[in-house]
Residue frames as qw, qx, qy, qz and C-alpha x, y, z in Angstrom:
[[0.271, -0.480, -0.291, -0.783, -105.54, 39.54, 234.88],
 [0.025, 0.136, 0.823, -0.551, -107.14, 40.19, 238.51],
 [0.522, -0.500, -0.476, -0.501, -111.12, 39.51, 238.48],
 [0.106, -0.239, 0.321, -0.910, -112.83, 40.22, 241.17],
 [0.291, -0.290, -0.906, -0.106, -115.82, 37.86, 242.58],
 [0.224, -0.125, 0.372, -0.892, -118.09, 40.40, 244.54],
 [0.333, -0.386, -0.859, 0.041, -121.17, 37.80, 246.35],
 [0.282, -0.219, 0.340, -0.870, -123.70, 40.69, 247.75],
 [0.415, -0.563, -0.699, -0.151, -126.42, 39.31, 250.37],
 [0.487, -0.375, 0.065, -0.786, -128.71, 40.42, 252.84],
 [0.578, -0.234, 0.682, -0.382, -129.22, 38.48, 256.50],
 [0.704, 0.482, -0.469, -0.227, -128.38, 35.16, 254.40],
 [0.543, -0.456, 0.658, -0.253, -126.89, 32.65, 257.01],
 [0.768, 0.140, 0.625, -0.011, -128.48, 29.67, 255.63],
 [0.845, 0.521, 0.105, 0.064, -127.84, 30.14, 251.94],
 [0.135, -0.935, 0.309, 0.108, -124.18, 31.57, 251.90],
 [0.672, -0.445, 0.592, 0.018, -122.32, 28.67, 252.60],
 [0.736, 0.504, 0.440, -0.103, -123.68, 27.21, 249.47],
 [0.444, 0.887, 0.077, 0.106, -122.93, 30.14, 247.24],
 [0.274, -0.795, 0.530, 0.114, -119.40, 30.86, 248.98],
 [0.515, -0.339, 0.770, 0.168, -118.36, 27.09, 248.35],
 [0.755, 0.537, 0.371, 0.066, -119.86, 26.99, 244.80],
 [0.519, 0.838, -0.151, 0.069, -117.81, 29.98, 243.16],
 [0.355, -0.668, 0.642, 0.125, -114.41, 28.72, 245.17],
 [0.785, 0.241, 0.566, 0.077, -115.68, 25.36, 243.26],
 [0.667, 0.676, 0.216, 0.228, -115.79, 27.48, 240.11],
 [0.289, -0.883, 0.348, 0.127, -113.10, 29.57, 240.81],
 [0.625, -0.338, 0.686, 0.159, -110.65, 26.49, 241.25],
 [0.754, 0.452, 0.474, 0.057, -112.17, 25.06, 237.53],
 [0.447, 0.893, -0.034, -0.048, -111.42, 27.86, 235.98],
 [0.718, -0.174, 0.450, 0.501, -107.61, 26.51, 234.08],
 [0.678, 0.532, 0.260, 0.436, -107.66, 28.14, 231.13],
 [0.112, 0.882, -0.154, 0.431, -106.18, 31.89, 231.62],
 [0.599, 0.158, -0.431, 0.656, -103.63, 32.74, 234.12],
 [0.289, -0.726, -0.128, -0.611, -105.89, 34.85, 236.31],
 [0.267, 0.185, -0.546, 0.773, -106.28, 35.99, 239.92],
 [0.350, -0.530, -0.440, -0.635, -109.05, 35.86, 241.68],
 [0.041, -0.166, 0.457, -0.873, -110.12, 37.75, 244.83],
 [0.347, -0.408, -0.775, -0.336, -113.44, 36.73, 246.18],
 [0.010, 0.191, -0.296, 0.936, -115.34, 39.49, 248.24],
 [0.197, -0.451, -0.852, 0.180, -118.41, 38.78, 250.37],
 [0.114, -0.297, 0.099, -0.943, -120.59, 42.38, 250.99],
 [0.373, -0.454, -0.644, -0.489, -123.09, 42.33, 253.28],
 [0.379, -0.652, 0.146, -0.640, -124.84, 44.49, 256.59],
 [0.824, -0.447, 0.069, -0.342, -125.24, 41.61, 258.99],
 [0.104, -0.666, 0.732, -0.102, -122.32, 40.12, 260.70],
 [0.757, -0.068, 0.635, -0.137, -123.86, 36.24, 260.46],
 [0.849, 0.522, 0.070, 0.053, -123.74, 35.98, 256.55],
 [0.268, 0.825, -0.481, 0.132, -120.16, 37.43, 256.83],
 [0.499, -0.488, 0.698, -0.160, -118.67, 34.63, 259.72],
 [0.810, -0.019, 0.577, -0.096, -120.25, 32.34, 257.76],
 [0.727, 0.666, -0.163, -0.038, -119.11, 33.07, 254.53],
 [0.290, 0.820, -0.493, 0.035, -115.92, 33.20, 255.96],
 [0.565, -0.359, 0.680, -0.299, -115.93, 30.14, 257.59],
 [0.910, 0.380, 0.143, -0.088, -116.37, 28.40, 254.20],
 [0.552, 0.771, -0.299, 0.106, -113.83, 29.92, 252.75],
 [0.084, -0.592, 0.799, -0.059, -111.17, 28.65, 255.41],
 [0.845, 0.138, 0.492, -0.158, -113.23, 25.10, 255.30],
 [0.815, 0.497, 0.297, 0.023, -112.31, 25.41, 251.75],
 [0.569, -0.249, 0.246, 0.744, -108.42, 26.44, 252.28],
 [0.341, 0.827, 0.282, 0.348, -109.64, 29.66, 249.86],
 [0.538, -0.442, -0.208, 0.687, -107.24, 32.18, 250.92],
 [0.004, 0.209, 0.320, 0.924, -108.02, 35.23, 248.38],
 [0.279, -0.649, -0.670, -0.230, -111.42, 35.54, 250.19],
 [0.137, 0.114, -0.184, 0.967, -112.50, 39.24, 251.96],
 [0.104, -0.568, -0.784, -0.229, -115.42, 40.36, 253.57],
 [0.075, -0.253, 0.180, -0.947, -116.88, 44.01, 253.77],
 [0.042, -0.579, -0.749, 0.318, -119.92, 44.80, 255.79],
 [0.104, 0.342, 0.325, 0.876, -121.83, 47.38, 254.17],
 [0.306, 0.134, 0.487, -0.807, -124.86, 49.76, 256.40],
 [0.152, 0.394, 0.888, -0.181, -127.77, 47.59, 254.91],
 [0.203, 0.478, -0.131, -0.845, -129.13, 50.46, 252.11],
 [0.700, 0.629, -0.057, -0.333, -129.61, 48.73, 249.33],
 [0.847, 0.087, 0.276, 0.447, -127.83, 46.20, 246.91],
 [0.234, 0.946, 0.038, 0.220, -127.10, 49.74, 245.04],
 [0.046, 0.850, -0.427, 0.305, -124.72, 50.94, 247.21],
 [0.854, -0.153, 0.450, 0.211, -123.50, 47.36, 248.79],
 [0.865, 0.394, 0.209, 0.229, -122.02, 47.54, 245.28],
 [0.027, -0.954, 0.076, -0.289, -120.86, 50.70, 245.40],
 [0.594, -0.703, 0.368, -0.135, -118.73, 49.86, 248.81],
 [0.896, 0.262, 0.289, 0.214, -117.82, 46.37, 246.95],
 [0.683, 0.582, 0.062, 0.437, -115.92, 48.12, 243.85],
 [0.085, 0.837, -0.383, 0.381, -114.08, 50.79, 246.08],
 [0.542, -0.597, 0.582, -0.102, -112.49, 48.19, 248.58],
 [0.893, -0.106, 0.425, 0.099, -111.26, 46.45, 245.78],
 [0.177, -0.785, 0.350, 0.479, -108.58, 46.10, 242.63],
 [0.622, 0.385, 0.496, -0.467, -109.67, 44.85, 239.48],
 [0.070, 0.198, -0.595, -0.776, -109.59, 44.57, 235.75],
 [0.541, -0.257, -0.484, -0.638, -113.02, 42.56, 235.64],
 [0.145, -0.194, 0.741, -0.626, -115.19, 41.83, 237.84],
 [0.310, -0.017, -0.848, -0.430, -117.92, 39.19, 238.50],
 [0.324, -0.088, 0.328, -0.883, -121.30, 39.64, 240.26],
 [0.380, -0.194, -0.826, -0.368, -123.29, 37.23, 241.67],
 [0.534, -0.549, -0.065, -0.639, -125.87, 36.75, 244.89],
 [0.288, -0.412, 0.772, -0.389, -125.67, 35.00, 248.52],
 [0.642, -0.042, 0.648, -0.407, -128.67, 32.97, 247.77],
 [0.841, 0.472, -0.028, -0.263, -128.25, 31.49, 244.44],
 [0.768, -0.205, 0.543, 0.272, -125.20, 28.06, 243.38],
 [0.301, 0.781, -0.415, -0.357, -122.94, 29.05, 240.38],
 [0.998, -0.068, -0.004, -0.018, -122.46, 26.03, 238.30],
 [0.753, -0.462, 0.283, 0.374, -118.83, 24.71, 238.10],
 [0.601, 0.156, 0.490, 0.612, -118.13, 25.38, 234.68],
 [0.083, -0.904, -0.382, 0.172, -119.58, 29.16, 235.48],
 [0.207, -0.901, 0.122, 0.361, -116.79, 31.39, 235.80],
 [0.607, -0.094, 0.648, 0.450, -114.84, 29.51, 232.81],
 [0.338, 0.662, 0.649, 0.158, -117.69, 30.56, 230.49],
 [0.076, -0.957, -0.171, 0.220, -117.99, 33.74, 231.42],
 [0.276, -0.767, 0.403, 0.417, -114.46, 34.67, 231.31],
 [0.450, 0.047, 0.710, 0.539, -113.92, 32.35, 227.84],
 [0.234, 0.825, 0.461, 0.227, -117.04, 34.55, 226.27],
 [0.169, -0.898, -0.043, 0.403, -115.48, 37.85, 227.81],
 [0.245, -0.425, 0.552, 0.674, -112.19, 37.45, 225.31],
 [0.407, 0.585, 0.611, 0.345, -114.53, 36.62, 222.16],
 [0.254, 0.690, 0.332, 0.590, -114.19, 40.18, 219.92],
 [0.116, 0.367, -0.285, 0.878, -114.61, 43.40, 221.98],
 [0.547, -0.622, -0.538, -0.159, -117.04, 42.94, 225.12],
 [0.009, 0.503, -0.367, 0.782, -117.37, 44.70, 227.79],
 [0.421, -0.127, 0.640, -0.630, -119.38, 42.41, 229.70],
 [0.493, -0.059, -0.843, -0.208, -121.11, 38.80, 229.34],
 [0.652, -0.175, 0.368, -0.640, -124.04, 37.46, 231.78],
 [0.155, -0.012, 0.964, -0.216, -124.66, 33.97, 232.81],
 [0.540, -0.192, -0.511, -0.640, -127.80, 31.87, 232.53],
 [0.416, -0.136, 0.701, -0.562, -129.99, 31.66, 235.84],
 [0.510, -0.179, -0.807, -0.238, -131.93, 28.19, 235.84],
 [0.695, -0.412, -0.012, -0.589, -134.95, 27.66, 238.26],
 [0.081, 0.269, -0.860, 0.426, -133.74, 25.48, 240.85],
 [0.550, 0.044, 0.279, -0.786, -137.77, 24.98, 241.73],
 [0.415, 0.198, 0.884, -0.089, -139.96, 22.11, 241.28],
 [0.186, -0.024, -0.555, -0.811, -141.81, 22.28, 237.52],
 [0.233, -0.411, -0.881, -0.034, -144.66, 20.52, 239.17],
 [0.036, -0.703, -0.573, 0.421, -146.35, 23.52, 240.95],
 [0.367, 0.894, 0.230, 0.115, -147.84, 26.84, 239.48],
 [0.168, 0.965, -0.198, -0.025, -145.02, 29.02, 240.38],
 [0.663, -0.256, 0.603, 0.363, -142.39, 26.62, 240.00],
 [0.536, 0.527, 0.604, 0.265, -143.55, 26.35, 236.53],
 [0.364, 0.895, 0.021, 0.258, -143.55, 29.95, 235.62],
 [0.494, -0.741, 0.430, 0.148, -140.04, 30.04, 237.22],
 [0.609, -0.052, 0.651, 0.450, -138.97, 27.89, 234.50],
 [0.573, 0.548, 0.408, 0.452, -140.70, 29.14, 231.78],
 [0.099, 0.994, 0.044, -0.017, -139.84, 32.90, 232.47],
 [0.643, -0.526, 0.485, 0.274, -136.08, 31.51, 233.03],
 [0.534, 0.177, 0.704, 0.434, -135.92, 29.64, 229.52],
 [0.468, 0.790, 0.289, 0.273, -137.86, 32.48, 227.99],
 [0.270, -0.914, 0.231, 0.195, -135.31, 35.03, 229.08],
 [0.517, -0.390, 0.587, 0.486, -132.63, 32.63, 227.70],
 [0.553, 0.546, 0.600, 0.188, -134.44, 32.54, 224.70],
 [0.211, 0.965, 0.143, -0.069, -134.53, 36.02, 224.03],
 [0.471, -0.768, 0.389, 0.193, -130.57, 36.39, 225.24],
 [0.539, -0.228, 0.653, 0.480, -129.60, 34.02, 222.78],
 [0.523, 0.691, 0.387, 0.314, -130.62, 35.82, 219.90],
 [0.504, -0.278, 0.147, 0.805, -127.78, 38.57, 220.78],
 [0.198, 0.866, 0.327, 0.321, -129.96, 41.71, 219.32],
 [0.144, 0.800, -0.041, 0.581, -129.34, 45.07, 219.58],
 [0.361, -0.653, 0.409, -0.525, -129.96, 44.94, 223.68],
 [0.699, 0.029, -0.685, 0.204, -128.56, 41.61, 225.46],
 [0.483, -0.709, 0.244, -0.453, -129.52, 42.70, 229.43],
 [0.342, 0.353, -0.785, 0.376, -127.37, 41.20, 231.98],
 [0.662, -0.607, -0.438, -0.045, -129.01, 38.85, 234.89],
 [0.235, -0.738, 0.444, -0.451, -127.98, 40.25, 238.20],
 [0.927, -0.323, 0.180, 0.065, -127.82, 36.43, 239.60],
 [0.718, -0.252, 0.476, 0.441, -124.23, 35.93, 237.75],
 [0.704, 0.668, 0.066, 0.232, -122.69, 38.09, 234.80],
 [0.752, -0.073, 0.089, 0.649, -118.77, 39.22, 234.15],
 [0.283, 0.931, -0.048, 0.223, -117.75, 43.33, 232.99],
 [0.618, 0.418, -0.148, 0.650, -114.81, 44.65, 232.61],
 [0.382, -0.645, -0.421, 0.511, -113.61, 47.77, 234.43],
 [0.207, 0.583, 0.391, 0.681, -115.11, 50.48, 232.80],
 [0.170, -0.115, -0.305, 0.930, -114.66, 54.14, 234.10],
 [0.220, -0.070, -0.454, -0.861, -118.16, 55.65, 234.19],
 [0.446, -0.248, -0.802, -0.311, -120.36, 53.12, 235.73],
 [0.550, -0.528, -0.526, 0.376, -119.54, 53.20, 239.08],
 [0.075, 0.368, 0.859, -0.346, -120.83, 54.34, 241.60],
 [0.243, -0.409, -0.699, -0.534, -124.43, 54.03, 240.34],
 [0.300, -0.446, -0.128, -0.833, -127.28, 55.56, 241.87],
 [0.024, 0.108, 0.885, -0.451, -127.82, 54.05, 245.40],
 [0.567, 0.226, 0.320, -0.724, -131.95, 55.03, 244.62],
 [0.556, 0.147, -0.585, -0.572, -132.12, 52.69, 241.68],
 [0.700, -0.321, 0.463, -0.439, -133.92, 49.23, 242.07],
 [0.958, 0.238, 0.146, -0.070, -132.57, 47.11, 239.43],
 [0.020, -0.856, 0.368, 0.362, -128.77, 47.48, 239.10],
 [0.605, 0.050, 0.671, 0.425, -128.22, 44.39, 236.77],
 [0.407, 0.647, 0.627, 0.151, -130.13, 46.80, 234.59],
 [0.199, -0.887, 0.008, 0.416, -129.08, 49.91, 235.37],
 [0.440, -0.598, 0.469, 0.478, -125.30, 48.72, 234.27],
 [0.500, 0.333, 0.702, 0.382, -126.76, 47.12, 231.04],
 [0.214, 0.918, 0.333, 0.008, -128.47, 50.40, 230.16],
 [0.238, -0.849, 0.372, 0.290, -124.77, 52.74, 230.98],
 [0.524, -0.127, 0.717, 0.443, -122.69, 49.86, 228.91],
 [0.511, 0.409, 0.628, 0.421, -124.81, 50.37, 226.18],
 [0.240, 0.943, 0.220, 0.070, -125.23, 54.08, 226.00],
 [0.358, -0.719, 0.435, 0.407, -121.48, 54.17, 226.55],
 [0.675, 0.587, -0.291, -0.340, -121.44, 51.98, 223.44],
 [0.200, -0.473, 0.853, -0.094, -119.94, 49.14, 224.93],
 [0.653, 0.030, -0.685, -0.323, -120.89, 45.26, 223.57],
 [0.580, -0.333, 0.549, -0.501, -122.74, 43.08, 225.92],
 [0.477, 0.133, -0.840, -0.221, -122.39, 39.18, 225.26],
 [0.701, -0.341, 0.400, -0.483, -123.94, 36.08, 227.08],
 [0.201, 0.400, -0.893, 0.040, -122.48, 32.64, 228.03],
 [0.812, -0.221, -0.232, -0.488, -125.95, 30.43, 227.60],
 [0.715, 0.161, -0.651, 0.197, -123.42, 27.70, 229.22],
 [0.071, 0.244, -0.584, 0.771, -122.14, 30.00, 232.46],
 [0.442, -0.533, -0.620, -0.368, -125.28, 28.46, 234.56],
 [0.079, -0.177, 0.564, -0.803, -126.20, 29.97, 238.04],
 [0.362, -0.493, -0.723, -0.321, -129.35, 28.11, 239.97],
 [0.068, 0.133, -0.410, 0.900, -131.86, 29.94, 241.89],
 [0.042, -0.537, -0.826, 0.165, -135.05, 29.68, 243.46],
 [0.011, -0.313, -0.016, -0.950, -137.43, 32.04, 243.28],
 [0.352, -0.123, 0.185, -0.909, -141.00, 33.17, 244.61],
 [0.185, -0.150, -0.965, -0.109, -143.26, 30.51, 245.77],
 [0.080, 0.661, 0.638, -0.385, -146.93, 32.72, 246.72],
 [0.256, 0.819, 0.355, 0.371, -148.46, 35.87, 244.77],
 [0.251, -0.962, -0.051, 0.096, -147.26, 38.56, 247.18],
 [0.675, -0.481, 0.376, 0.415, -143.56, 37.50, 247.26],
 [0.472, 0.464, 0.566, 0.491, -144.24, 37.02, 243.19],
 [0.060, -0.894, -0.440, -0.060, -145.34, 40.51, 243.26],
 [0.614, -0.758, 0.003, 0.219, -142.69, 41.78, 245.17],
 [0.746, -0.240, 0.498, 0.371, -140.11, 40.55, 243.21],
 [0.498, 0.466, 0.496, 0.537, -141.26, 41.38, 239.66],
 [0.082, 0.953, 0.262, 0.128, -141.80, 44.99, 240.87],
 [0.602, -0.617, 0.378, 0.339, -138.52, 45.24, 242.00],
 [0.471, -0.083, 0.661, 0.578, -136.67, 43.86, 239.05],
 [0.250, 0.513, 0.588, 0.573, -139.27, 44.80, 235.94],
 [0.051, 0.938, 0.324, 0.110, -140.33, 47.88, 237.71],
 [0.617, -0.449, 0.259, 0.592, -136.85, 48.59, 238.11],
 [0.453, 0.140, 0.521, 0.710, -136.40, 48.86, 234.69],
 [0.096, 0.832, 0.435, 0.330, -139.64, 51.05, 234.15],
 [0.216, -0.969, 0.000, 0.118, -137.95, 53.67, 236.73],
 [0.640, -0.050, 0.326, 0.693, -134.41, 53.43, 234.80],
 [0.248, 0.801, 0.497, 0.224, -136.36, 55.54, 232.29],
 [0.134, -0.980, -0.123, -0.081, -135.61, 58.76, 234.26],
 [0.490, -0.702, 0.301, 0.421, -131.81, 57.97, 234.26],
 [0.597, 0.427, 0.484, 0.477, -131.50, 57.16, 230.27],
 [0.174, -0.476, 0.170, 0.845, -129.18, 59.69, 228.69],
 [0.703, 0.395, 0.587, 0.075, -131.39, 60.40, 226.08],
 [0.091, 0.895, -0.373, -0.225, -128.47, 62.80, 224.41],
 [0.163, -0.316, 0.894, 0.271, -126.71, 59.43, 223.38],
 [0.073, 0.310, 0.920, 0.231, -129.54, 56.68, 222.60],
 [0.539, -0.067, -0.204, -0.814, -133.31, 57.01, 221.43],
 [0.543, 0.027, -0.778, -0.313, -133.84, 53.71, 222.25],
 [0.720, -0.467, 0.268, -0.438, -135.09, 52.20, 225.16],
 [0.499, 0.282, -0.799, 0.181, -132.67, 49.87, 226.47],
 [0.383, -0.222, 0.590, -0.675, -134.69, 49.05, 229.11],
 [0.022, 0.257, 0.965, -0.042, -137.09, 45.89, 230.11],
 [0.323, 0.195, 0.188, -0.907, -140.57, 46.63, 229.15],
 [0.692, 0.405, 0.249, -0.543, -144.45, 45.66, 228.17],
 [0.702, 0.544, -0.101, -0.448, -143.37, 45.14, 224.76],
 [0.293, 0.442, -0.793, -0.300, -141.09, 42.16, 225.10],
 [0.447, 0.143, 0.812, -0.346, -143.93, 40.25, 226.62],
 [0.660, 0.544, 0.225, -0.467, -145.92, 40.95, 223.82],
 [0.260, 0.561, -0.743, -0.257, -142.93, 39.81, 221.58],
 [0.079, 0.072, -0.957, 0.270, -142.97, 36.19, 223.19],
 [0.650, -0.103, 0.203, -0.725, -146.56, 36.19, 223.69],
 [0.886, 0.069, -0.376, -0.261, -147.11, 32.61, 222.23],
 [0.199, 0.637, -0.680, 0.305, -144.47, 31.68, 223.83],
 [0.407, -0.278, 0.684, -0.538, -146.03, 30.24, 227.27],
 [0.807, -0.006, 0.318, -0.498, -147.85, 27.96, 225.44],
 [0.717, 0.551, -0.406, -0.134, -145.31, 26.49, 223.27],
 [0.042, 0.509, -0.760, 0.402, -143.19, 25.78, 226.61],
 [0.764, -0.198, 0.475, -0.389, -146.16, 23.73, 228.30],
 [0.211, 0.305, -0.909, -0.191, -145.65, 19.93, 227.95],
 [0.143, -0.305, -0.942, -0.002, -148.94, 18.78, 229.24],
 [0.167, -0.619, -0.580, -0.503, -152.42, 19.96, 230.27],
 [0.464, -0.805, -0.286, 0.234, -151.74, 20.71, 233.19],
 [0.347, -0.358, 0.164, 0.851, -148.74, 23.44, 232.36],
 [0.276, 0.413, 0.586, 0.640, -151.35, 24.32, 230.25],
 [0.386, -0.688, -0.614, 0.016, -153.37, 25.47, 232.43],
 [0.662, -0.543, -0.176, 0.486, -150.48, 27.05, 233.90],
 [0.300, 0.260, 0.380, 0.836, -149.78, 29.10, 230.96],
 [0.178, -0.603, -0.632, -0.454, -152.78, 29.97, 230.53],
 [0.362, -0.828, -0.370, 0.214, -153.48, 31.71, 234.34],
 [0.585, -0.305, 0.003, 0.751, -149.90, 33.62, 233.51],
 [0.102, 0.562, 0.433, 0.697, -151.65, 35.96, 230.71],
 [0.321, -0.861, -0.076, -0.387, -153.87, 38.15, 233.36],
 [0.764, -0.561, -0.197, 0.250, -151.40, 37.59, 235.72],
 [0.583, -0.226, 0.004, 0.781, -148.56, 39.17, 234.08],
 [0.045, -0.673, -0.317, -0.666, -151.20, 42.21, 232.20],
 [0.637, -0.687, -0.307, 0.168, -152.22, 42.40, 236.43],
 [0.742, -0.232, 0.049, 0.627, -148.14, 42.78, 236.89],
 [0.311, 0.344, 0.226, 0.857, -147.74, 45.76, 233.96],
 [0.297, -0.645, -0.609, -0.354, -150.22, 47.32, 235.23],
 [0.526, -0.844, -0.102, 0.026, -149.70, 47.94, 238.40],
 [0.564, 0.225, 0.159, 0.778, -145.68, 49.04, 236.97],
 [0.159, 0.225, 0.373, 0.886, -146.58, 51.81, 235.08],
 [0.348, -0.777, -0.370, -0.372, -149.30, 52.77, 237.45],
 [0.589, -0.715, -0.132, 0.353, -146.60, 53.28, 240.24],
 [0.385, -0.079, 0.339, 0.855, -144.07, 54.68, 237.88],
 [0.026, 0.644, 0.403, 0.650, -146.98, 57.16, 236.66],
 [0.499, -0.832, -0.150, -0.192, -147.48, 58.04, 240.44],
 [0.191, 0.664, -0.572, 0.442, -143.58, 57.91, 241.07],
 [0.735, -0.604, 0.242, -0.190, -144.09, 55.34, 243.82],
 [0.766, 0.060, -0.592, 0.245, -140.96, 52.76, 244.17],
 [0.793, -0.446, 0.115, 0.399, -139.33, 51.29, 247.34],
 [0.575, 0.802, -0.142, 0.076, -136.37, 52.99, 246.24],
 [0.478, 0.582, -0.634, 0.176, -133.07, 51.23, 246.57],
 [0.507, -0.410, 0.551, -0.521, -133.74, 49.20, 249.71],
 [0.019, 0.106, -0.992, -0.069, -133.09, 45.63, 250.57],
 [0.547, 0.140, -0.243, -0.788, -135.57, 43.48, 249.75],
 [0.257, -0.305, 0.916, -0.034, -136.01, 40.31, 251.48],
 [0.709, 0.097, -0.464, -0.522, -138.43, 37.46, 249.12],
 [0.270, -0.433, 0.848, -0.140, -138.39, 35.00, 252.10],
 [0.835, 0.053, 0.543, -0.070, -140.17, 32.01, 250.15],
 [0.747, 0.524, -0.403, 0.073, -137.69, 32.05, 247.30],
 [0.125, -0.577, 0.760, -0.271, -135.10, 31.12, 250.39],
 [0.877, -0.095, 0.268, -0.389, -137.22, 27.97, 250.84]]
């Protein structure tokens, strides 16, 4: 079987290296199948490419490729990705986040369990628990696995690190969307395809470390999902496969069951108007049609 490793970043120099020489790590691990893997760098700026590719001969990797895409969007980086390559499944992870070693094993041992069409990884917070947004970096991390490992109706895929098949139909996705881990989870499932997840397949990543950046980020990714809305066939599903309001309110207790002292209490505690703040201002730009639409997005204190 030939899988496909497709690493999109965005002016990424300093984290690259990292990520390049982690999934060759996993890559290599991976013993159990007879596969092929092709590992494909995408990305506008000609420094994250040299340097990716300068790992990859550091790390004798010889299946390693790198496109330069025109710097649109992760959207259509992907896009470029899946037509300069040759596939049965393909795996999709980021420049600035470290697949663990036993990553791409997981993934690809969960992919042959029953009929999937795609399995997602589990991002861990790479961040210090000791400050505020460290702290909700973990607990929005662990509640996410939480939710994932109860395998309901809708299992969403992380964009840091999940596995699909090659399924006619997906590609190419809208280059205007802003969440395309979500996008594909929404198309898989109104195609009727099974999404799984490999709590094991770990990928660390850092994230936002001020309000604005925090801001930034969650409107991107959860308002992502609110502006999916307008691509949902609803001629197949009624449901809303989409992220939304109401699985915070599911999990509501949640933040406080996760603190371990008074002070993560505390921290809980400030995350309630903070993330009502967050919905809010969603579904007040998605009522006024505003988004950034498909454009990179740089978050430069999760690079820290």
């Amino acid at each position: 079987m030939k899988i496909a490793v497709i690493i999109t970043s965005f002016n990424e120099k300093t984290t690259i290296g990292k990520a390049v020489k982690a999934v060759i790590k996993a890559v290599n691990n991976e013993q159990k199948y007879n596969n092929f893997y092709q590992i494909v760098l995408v990305a506008p700026d000609l420094d994250t490419l040299s340097e990716g590719e300068r790992v990859a001969q550091s790390e004798v990797y010889a299946h390693f490729k790198t496109v330069k895409d025109n710097g649109t969007g992760k959207p259509a980086a992907l896009n470029l990705a899946i037509s300069n390559v040759e596939a049965d499944c393909f795996i999709f992870t980021d420049g600035d986040v470290e697949v663990s070693e036993q990553s791409i094993s997981e993934l690809v041992s969960e992919l042959s369990v029953g009929t999937k069409s795609a399995v997602g990884g589990h991002p861990v917070s790479a961040d210090s628990r000791l400050t505020f947004w460290g702290y909700s970096s973990h607990l929005y991390c662990e509640a996410a696995h939480q939710r994932r490992l109860k395998n309901d109706l809708y299992t969403p895929l992380s964009g840091y690190l999940y596995i699909m098949k090659n399924i006619p139909g997906v590609f190419p996705m809208p280059e205007k969307i802003r969440s395309d881990d979500a996008y594909i989870s929404m198309k898989l499932v109104e195609m009727g395809k099974e999404i799984g997840y490999a709590g094991n397949a770990l990928v660390y990543t850092k994230f936002p470390k001020n309000l604005s950046d925090w801001m930034s980020q969650k409107k991107r990714s959860l308002g992502g999902n609110i502006q999916l809305l307008k691509y949902k066939n609803t001629s197949i599903t009624k449901e809303n496969h989409t992220r939304n309001i109401n699985e915070d309110l599911s999990m509501a207790l949640f933040p406080m069951t996760f603190a371990k002292n008074a002070k993560e209490y505390v921290f809980s505690i400030l995350m309630y108007p903070l993330r009502a703040y967050l919905w809010l201002t969603i579904y007040f730009n998605h009522l006024l049609n505003r988004y950034s639409v498909g454009a990179w997005q740089r978050i430069e204190s999760s690079k820290q």
